[in-house]
C-alpha positions in Angstrom: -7.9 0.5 49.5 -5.4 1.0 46.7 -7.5 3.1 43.5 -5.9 3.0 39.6 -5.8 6.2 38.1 -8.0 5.1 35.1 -10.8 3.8 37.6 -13.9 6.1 38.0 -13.7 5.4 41.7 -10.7 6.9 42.1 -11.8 9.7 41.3 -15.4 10.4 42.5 -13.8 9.1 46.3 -10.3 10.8 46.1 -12.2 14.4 45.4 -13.4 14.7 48.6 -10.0 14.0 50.4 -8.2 17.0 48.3 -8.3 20.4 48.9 -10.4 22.9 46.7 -7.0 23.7 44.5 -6.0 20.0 43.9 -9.3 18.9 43.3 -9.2 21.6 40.3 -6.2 19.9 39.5 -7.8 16.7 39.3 -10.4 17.4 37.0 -8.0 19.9 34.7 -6.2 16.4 34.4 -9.1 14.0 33.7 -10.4 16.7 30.9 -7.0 16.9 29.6 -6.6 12.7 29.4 -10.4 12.6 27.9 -9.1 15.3 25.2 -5.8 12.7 24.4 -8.1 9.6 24.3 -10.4 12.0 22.1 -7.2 12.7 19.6 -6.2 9.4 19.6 -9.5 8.3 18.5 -9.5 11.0 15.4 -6.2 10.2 14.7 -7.0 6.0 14.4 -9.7 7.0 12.6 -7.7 9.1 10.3 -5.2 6.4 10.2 -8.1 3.7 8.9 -9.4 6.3 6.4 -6.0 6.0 4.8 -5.2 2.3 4.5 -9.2 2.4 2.8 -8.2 4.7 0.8 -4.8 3.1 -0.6 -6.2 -0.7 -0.3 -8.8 0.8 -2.5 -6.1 2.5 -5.2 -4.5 0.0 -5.3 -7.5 -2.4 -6.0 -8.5 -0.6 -8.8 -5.0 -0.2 -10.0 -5.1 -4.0 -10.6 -8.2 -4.6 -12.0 -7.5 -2.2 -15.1 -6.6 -3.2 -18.5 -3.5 -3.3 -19.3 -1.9 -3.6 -22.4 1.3 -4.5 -23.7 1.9 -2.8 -26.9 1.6 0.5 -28.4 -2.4 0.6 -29.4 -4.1 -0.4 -26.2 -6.5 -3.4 -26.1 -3.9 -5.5 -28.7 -2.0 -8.0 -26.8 1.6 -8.7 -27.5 2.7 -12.0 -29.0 6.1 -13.4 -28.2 7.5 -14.4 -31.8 11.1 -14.8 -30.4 12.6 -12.9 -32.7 16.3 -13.6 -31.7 15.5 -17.1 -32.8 14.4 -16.7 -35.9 17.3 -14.1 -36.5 19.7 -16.9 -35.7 17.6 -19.4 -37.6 18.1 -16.7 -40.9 21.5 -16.3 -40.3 22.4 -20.0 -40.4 20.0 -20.6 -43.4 21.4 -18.0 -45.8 25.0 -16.2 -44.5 27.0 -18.8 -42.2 30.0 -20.8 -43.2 28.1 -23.8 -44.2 24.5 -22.5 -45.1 21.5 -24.4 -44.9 20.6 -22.9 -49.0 23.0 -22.4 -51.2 23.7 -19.2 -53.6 21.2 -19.6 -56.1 19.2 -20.6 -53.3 19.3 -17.1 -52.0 19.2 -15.0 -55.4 15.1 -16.2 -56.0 
């Protein structure tokens, strides 16, 4: 009959076959797998606790207000101001302005 180490069988059958200083050897072993399993348990645990923790940062990082300018609540309008700079140059200083001279002096 062929036992897996993880089976409870194995164990509770296989005791009786070992001597008294392997059998303390047995059950040094299973305490000392129960105590990883136990570790890996606190550390998944710790693990989850974590990605909570950031998914929940992060959550309330994007639900904030933000603002765009200097005062907060005031949103900023786009007035594409290189535009109009280009559309003032042309009007008043190019080679052939849109306004003349006299234009410009009122």
């Amino acid at each position: 009959m062929n036992f897996i180490i993880g089976d409870p069988s194995y164990y509770s059958s296989s005791a009786s076959s070992f001597s008294d200083g392997e059998n303390k050897d047995d059950i040094q072993l299973m305490y000392d797998l129960e105590a990883v399993k136990r570790q890996q348990e606190v550390v998944s645990r710790w693990v989850n606790n974590n990605n909570n923790y950031i998914s929940n940062f992060l959550n309330q990082q994007n639900q904030q207000m933000t603002h765009g300018g200097s005062i907060p609540g005031y949103t900023v309008v786009n007035c594409d101001r290189e535009v109009a700079d280009q559309n003032l140059f042309n009007n008043y200083c190019a080679e052939n302005p849109r306004f003349n001279e006299l234009m410009l002096r009122r």
